[in-house]
MARRODO-884110 format. One record per residue (C-alpha): residue number from 1; residue in one letter; x, y, z. Coordinates in pm, whole numbers. Layout:
N
<node n="NUM" res="a" px="X" py="Y" pz="Z"/>
...
This chain:
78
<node n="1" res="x" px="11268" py="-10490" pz="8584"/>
<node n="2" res="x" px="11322" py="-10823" pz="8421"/>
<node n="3" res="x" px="11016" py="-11055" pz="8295"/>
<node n="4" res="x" px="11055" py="-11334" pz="8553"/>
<node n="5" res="x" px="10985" py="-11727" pz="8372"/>
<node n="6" res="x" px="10791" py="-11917" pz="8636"/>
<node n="7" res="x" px="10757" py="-12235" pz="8464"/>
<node n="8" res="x" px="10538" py="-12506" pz="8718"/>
<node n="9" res="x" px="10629" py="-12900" pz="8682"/>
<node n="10" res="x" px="10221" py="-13040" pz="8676"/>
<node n="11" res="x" px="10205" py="-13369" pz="8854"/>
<node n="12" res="x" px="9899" py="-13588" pz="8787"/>
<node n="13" res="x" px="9836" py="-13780" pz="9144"/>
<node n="14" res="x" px="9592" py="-14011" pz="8985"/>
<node n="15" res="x" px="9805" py="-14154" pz="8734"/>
<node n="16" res="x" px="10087" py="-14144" pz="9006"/>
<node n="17" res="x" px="9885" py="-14349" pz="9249"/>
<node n="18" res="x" px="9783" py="-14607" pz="9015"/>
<node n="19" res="x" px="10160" py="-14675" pz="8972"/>
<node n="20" res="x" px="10176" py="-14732" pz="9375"/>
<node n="21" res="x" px="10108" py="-15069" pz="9546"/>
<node n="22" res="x" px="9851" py="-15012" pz="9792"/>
<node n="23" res="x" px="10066" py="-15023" pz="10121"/>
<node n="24" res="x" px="10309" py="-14730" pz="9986"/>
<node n="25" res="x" px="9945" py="-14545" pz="9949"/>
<node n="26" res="x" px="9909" py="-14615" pz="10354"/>
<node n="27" res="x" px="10242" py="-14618" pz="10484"/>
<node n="28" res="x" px="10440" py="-14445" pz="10278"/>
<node n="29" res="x" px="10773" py="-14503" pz="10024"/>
<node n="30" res="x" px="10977" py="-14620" pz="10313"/>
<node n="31" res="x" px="10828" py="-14894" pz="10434"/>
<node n="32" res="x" px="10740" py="-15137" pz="10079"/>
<node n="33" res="x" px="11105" py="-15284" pz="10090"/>
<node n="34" res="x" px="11067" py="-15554" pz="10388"/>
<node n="35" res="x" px="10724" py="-15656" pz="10171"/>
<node n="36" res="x" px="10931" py="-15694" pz="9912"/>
<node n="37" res="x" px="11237" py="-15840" pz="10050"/>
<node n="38" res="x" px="11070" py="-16206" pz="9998"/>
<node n="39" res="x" px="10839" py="-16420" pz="9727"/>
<node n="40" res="x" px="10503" py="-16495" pz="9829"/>
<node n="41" res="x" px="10551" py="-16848" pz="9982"/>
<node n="42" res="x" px="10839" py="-16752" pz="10189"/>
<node n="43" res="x" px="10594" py="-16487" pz="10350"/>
<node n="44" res="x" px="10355" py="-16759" pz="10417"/>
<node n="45" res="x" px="10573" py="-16970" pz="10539"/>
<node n="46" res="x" px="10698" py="-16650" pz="10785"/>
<node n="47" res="x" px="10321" py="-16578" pz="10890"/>
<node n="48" res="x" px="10206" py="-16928" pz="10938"/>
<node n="49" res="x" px="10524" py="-17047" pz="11190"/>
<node n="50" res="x" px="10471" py="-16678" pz="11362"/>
<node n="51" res="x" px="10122" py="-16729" pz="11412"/>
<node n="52" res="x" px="10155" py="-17080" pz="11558"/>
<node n="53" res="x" px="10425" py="-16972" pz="11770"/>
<node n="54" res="x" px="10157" py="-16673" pz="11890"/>
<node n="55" res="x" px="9888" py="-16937" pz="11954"/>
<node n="56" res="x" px="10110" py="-17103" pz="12127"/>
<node n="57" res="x" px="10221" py="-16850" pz="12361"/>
<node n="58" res="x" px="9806" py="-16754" pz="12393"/>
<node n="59" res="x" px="9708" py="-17068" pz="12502"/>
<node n="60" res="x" px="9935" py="-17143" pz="12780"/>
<node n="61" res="x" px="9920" py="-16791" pz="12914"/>
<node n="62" res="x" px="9532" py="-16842" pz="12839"/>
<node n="63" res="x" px="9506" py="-17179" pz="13064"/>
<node n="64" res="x" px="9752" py="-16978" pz="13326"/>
<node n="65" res="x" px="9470" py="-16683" pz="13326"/>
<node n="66" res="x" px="9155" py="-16912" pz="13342"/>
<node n="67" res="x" px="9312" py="-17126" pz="13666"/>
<node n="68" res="x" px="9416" py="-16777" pz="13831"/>
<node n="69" res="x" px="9006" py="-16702" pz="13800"/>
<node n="70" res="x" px="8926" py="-17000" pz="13906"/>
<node n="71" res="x" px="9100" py="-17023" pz="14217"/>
<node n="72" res="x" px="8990" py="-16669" pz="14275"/>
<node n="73" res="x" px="8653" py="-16791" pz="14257"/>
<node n="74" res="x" px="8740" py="-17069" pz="14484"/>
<node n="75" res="x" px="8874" py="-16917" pz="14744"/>
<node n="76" res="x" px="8601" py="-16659" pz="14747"/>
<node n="77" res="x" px="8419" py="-16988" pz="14872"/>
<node n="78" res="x" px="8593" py="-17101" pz="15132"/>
């Protein structure tokens, strides 16, 4: 029978994860490119209008919520 080669490719994960941004780490290779798409402002920019527009939506269904209690308690009174 004939002397089989097995030759093994060594891969060193800690100097491969040093070369990985922490999210890749997380969430895998697929999902860095949306991160990447845009520069750092423009991603502030994105967060800061989304998380006004969140507030936003919050605090009026907040206020909608509080007055529903309210008149719950209030007609418990009556």
């Amino acid at each position: 029978a004939g002397a089989r080669d097995d030759t093994f490719n060594v891969l060193d994960l800690a100097e491969y994860t040093k070369n990985q941004p922490w999210w890749r780490k997380i969430f895998g290779p697929s999902s860095g490119s949306s991160a990447e798409k845009y520069n750092v402002a423009t991603q502030l920019v994105i967060g800061g209008v989304t998380g006004w527009c969140t507030g936003l939506v919050f605090q009026k269904v907040g206020k909608l919520a509080a007055t529903a209690v309210g008149g719950g308690f209030f007609l418990l009174q009556v």
